[in-house]
C-alpha positions as CSV (number, residue, x, y, z in Angstrom):
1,X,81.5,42.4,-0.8
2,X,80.0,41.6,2.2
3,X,75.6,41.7,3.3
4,X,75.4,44.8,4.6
5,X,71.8,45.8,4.5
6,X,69.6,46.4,7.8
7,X,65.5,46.5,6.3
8,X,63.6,43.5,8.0
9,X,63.2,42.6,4.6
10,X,66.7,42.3,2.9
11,X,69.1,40.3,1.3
12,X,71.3,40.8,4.4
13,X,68.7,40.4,6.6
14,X,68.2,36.7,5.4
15,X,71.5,36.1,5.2
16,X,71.7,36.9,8.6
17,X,69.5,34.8,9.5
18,X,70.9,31.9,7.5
19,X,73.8,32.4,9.1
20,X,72.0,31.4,12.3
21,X,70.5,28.6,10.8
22,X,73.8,27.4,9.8
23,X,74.8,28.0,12.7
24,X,72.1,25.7,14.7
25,X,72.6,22.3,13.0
26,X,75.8,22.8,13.6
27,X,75.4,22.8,17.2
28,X,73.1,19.8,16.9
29,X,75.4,17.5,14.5
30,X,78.7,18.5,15.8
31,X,81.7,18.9,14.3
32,X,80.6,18.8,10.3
33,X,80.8,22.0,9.7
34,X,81.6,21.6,5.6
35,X,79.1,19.3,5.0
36,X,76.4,21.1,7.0
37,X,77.8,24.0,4.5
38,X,77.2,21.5,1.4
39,X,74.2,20.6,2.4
40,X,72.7,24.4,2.7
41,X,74.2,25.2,-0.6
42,X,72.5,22.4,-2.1
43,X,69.5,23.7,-0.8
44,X,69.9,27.3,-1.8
45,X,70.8,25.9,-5.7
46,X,67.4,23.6,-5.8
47,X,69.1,20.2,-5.8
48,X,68.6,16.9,-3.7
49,X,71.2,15.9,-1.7
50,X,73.0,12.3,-1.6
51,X,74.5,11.1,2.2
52,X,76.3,7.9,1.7
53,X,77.8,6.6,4.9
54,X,77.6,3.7,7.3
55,X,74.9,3.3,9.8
56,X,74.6,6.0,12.9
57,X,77.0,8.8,11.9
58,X,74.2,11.4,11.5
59,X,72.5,11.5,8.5
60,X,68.8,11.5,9.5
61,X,70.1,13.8,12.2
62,X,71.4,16.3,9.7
63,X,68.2,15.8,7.9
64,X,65.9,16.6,10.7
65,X,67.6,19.5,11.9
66,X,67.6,21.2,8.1
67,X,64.0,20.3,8.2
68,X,63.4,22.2,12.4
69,X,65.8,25.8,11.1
70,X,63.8,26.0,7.9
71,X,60.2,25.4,9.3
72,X,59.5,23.1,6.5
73,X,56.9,19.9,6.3
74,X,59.5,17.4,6.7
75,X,58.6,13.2,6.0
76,X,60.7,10.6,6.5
77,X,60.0,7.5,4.3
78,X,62.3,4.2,5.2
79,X,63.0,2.5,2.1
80,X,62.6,-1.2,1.8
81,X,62.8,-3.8,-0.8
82,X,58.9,-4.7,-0.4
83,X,58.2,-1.1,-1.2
84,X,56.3,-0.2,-3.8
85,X,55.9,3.2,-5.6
86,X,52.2,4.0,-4.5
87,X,54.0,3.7,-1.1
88,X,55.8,6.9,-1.9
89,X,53.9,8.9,-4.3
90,X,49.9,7.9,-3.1
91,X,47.0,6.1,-4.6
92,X,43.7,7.1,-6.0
93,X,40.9,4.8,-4.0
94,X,37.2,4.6,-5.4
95,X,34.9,6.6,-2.9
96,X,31.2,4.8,-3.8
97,X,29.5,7.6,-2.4
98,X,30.7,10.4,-4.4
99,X,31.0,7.1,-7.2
100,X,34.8,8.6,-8.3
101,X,38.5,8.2,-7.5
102,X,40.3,10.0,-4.6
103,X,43.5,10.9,-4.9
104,X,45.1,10.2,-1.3
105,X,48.9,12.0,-1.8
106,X,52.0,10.0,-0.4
107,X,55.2,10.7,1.9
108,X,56.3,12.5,-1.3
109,X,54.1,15.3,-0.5
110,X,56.0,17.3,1.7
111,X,59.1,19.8,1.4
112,X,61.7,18.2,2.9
113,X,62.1,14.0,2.4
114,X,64.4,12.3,3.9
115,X,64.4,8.5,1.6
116,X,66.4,6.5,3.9
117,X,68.6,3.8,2.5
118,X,67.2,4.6,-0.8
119,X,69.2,1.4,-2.1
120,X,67.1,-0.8,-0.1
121,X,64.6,-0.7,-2.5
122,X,64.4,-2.1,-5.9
123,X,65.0,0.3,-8.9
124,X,61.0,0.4,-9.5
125,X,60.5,2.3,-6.2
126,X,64.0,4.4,-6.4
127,X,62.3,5.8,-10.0
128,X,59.2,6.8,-8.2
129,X,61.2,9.7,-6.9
130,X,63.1,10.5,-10.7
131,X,60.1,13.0,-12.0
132,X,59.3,14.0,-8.4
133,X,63.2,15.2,-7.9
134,X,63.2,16.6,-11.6
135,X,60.0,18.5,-12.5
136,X,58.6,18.9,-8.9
137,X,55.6,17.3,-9.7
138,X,54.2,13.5,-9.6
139,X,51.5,11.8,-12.3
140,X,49.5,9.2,-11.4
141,X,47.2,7.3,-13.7
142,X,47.3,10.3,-16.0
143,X,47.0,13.1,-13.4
144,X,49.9,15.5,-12.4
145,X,49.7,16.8,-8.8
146,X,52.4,19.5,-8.2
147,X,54.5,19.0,-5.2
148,X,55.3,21.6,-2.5
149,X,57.2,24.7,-2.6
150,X,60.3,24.6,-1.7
151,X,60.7,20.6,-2.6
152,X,63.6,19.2,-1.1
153,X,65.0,15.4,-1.1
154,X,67.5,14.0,1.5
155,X,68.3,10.1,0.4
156,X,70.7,8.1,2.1
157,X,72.6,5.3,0.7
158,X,74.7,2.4,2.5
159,X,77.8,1.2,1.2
160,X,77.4,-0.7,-1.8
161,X,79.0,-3.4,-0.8
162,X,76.7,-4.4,2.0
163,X,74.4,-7.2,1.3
164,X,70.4,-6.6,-0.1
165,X,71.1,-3.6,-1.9
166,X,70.6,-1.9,-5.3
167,X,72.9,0.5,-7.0
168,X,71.2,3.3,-7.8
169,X,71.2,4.4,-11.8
170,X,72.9,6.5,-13.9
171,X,69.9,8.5,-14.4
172,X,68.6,8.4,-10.5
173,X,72.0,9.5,-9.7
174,X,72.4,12.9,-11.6
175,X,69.5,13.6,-9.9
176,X,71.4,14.5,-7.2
177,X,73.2,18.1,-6.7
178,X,75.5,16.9,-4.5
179,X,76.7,13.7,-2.9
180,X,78.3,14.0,0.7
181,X,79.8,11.3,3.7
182,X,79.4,12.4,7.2
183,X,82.2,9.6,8.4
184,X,83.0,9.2,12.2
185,X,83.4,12.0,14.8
186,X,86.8,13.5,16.2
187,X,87.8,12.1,19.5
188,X,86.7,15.0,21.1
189,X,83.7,15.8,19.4
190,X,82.7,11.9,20.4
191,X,83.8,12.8,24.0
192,X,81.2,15.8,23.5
193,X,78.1,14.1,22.1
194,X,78.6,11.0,24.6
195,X,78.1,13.5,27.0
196,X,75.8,16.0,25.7
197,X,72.1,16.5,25.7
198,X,69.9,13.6,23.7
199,X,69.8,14.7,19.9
200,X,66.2,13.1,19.8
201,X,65.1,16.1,22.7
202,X,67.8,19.0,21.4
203,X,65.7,18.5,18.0
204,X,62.1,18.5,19.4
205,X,63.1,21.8,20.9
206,X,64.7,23.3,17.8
207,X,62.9,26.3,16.4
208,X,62.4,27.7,12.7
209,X,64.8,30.3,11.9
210,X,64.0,30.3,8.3
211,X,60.7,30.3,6.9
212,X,60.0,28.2,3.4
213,X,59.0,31.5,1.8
214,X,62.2,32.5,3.3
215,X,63.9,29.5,1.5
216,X,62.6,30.6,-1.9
217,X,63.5,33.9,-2.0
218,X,67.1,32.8,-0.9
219,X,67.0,30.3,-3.7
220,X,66.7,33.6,-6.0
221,X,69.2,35.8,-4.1
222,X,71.8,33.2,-4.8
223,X,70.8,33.6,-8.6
224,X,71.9,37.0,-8.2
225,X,75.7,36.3,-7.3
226,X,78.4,37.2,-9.9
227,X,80.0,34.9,-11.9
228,X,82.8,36.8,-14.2
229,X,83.8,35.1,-17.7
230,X,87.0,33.8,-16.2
231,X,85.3,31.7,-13.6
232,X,83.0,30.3,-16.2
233,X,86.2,29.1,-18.3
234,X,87.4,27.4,-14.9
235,X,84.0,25.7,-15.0
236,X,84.5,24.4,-18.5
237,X,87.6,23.3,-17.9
238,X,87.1,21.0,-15.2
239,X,84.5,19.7,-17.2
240,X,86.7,19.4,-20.4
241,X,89.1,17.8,-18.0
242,X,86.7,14.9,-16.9
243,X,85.6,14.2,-20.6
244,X,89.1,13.9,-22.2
245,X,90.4,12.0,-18.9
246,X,91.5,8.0,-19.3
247,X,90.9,8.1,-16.0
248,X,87.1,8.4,-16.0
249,X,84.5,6.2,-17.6
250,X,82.5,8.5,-18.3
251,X,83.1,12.7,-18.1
252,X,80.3,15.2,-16.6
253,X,77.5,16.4,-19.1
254,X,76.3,19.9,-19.8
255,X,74.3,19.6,-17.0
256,X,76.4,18.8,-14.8
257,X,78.0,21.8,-15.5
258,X,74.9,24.2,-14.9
259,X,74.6,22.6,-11.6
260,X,78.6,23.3,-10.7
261,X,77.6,26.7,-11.3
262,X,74.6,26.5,-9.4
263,X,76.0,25.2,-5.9
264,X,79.4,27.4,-6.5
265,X,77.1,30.5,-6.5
266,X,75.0,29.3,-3.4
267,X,78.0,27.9,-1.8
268,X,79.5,32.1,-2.5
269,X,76.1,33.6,-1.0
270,X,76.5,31.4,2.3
271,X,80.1,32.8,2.5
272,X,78.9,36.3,2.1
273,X,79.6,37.3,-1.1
274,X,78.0,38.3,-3.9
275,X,80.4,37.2,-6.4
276,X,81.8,33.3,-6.6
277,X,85.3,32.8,-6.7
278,X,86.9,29.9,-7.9
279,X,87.9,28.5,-4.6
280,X,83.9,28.0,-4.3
281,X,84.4,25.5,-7.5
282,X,86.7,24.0,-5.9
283,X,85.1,23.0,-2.7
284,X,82.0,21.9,-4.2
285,X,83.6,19.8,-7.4
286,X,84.1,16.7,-5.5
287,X,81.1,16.3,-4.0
288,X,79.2,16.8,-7.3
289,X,81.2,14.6,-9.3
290,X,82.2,12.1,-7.1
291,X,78.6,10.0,-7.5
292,X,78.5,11.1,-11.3
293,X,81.6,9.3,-12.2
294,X,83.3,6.0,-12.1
295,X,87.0,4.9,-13.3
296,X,86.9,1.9,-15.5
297,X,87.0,-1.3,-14.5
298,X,90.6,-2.6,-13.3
299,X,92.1,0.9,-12.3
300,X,93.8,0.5,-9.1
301,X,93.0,4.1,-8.0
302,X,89.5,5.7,-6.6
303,X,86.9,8.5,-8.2
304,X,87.7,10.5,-5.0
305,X,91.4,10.6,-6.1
306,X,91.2,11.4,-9.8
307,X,89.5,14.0,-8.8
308,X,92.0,15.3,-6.6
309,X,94.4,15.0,-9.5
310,X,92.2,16.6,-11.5
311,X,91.8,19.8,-9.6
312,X,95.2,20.0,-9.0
313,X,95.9,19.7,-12.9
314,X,93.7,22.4,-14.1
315,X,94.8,25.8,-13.7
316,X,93.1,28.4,-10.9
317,X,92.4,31.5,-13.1
């Protein structure tokens, strides 16, 4: 079924008009069209999104233009291993005149963050942004301050094996809906961007499409999208399939799971449907399990291709 309605104020209306924000960053970070994709269906489920690439392939550009369609408060915060977590969440300083303690809010406070080179930093600073990612909120020295609606984190991650960095935990890492690589450009779409107008100036000029009210009522049309029983036994079987794997350390948790259903719906909305199909599962699996699981140690194959294997074992209902 396909967005059909024509009030200002209607579901197709918006999805029109996501379609044009889609539709923007891709003209400004060329030739990605699936993960600009991912990364707006990460947005529409409420997650965080993961970028883990080599140096200069896009990733803050991707962020910055999701942060120009949406019209969202947008911070970037460079992540370093002096960094300390006051650095990203805020301090409270003692004002003598009023004789009490200010709070004075951090980077964090704003909608969308982009934390760049999140593995920079040591794991006391990457846990700073663990109850800000899960609850949407911060507490410091006893006092919760809410964070903005919608709240939306960008990390970026180098290559693990590059010198002065620290693996992100278990526990930092599920934090994450999805977990994407932008890679290098297409001879001709290199050709094009050698060529083309500065990124740095096509972004300063880049206007809102999408409002952040706008965002959180599309975060609760995607809740609307149909999921029947037989896509939900899809869902469980994947998962079932990761847990009774030899090929996996570790298989995906319960939550995992809610957040496969999650993305799949938002993933069905962006295509124009209210109803996901399991083809939606599909195309979002691998980039939500690939940062949640390892194989174990001595396996002479990769994460990315056991899951390959994996959705080519389980039956499509």
């Amino acid at each position: 079924m396909e967005f059909s309605l024509q009030t200002p104020d209607s579901e197709g209306h918006r999805h029109d008009r996501l379609k044009d924000a889609v539709n923007t960053v891709n003209s400004i970070v060329m030739g990605k069209e699936q993960q600009v994709k991912l990364a707006f269906s990460c947005l529409l489920a409420r997650g965080h999104l993961l970028i883990e690439d080599l140096p200069g392939v896009g990733k803050t550009t991707l962020a910055h233009a999701l942060a120009a369609v949406i019209g969202v408060r947008y911070q970037r915060i460079q992540f370093t291993s002096d960094m300390l977590p006051a650095d990203i969440l805020g301090v409270s300083i003692y004002n003598r005149d009023r004789e009490t303690f200010e709070f004075h809010p951090g980077p964090i406070f704003s909608q969308l963050v982009l934390a760049d080179e999140i593995n920079r930093a040591t794991p006391k600073s990457q846990s700073a942004l663990l109850e800000a990612m899960a609850e949407g909120q911060v507490t410091i020295e006893g006092e919760t301050h809410p964070l903005p609606k919608p709240f939306f984190v960008i990390a970026t991650q180098n290559p693990l094996d590059l010198g002065g960095t620290f693996p992100l935990p278990d526990s930092q890492l599920d934090r994450f809906l999805l977990s994407i690589s932008l890679g290098f450009p297409e001879p001709e779409i290199e050709r094009e961007l050698l060529t083309a107008r500065d990124r740095a100036l096509v972004l300063r000029d880049t206007q809102a499409i999408i409002s952040p009210d706008d965002v959180m009522q599309l975060n609760r049309d995607c809740q609307k999208v149909h999921v029947s029983d037989a896509l939900l036994d899809y869902v469980q079987a994947l998962l079932a399939g990761t847990r009774n794997s030899r090929w996996f350390e570790t298989g995906l948790s319960p939550r995992a799971g809610i957040a496969m259903l999650h993305c799949s719906k938002a993933y069905a909305f962006l295509e124009g449907r209210d109803f996901a199909i399991p083809e939606d599962v599909k195309t979002i699996f691998p980039s939500l399990a690939r940062h949640r699981m390892s194989v174990p140690h001595g396996m002479e194959t990769s994460v990315n291709e056991q899951i390959s294997n994996l959705l080519n074992q389980v039956a499509v209902p």
